[in-house]
C-alpha positions in Angstrom: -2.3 -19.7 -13.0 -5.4 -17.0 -13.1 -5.8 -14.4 -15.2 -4.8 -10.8 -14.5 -7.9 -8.8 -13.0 -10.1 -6.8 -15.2 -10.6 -3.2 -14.2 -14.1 -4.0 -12.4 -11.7 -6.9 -10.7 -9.5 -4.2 -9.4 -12.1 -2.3 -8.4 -13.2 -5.1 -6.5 -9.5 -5.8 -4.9 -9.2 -2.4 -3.5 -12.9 -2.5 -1.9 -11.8 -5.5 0.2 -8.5 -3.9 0.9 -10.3 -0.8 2.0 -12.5 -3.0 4.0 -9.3 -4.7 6.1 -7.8 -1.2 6.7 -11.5 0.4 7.8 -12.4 -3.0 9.5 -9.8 -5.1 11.8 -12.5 -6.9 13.7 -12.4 -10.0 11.3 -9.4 -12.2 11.3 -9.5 -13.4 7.8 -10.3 -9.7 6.6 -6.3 -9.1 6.7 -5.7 -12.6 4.6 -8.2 -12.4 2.0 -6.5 -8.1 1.7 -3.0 -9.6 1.4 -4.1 -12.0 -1.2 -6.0 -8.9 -3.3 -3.0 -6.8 -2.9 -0.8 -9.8 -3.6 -3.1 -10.6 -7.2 -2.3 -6.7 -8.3 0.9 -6.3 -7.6 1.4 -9.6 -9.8 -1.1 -8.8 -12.6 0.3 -8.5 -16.0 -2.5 -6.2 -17.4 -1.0 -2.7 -17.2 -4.8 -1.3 -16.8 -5.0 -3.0 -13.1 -1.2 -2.5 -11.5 -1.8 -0.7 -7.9 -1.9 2.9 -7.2 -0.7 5.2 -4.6 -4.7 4.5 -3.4 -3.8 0.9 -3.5 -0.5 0.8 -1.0 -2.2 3.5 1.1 -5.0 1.0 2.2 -3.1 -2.0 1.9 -0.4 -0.3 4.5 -3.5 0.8 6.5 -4.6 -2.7 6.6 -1.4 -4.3 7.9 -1.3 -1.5 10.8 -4.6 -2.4 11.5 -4.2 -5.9 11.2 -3.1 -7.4 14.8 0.1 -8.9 13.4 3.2 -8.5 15.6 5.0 -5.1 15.0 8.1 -6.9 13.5 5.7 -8.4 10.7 4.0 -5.4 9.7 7.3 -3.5 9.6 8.4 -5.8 7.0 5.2 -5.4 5.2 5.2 -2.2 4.9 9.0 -2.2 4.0 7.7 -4.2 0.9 5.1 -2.0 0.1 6.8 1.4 0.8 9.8 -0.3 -1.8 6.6 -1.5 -4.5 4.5 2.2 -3.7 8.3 4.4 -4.5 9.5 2.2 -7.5 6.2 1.9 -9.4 6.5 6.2 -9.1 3.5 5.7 -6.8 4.7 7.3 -3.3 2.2 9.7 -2.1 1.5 12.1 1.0 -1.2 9.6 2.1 1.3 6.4 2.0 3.7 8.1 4.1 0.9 9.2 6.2 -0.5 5.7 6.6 3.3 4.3 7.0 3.5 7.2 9.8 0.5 5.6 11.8 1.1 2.2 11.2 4.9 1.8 12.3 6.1 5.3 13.6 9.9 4.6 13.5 10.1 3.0 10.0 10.3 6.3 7.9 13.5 7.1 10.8 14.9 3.8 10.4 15.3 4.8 6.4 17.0 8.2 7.5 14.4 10.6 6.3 11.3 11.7 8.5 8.9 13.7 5.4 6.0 15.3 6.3 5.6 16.1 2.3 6.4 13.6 -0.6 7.8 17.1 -2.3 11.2 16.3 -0.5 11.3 12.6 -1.7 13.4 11.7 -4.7 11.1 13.0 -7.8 11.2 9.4 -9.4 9.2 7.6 -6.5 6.2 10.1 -7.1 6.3 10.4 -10.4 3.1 8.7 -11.5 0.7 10.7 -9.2 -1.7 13.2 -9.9 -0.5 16.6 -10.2 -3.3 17.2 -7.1 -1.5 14.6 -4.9 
């Protein structure tokens, strides 16, 4: 089994995710994303766990992606459920979730426009700027 990232490891996992969210053109751009994203959410070192920066891009990427809507509705189902647990639920996740599957926020039964009106506890590890 590999080792948890180091910090410039992370750094490294959110470039490429950043690069499958800014870049769709490649085919394996979305699959070597998932696999970064897949490596933080699993990493034991506390120091490297994803951010609300992390799910933002990652949920960028899989609207992005040219997977079949049904697929990246359940992707982003996963990472919306990782992004509000971890306390990591930001205005620019729901804003990505927004552009990348329009009806999922609905299909939950709330429609935000502002993480303010979200229970406390899945935003609770931002930034007071956020």
């Amino acid at each position: 089994m590999r080792e948890s990232p180091s910090t410039h490891e992370h750094y490294l996992h959110l470039k490429v995710i950043y690069s499958a969210a800014t870049n769709p053109t490649n085919p394996k751009a979305f699959e070597v994303a998932n696999n970064a994203y897949q490596e933080l959410l699993q990493s034991t070192d506390t120091s490297v766990k994803p951010n609300s920066f992390t799910f933002s891009f990652f949920i960028k990427a899989c609207g992005a992606c040219g997977l079949d809507q049904d697929e990246v509705n359940a992707r982003i189902e996963a990472a919306f459920k990782s992004a509000s647990k971890s306390g990591h639920l930001s205005n620019e996740v729901l804003a990505q979730i927004e552009k990348s599957a329009p009806n999922f926020l609905e299909s939950l039964g709330c429609t935000p426009s502002d993480v303010k009106v979200l229970p406390q506890e899945w935003s609770q590890r931002l930034a007071s700027t956020n």
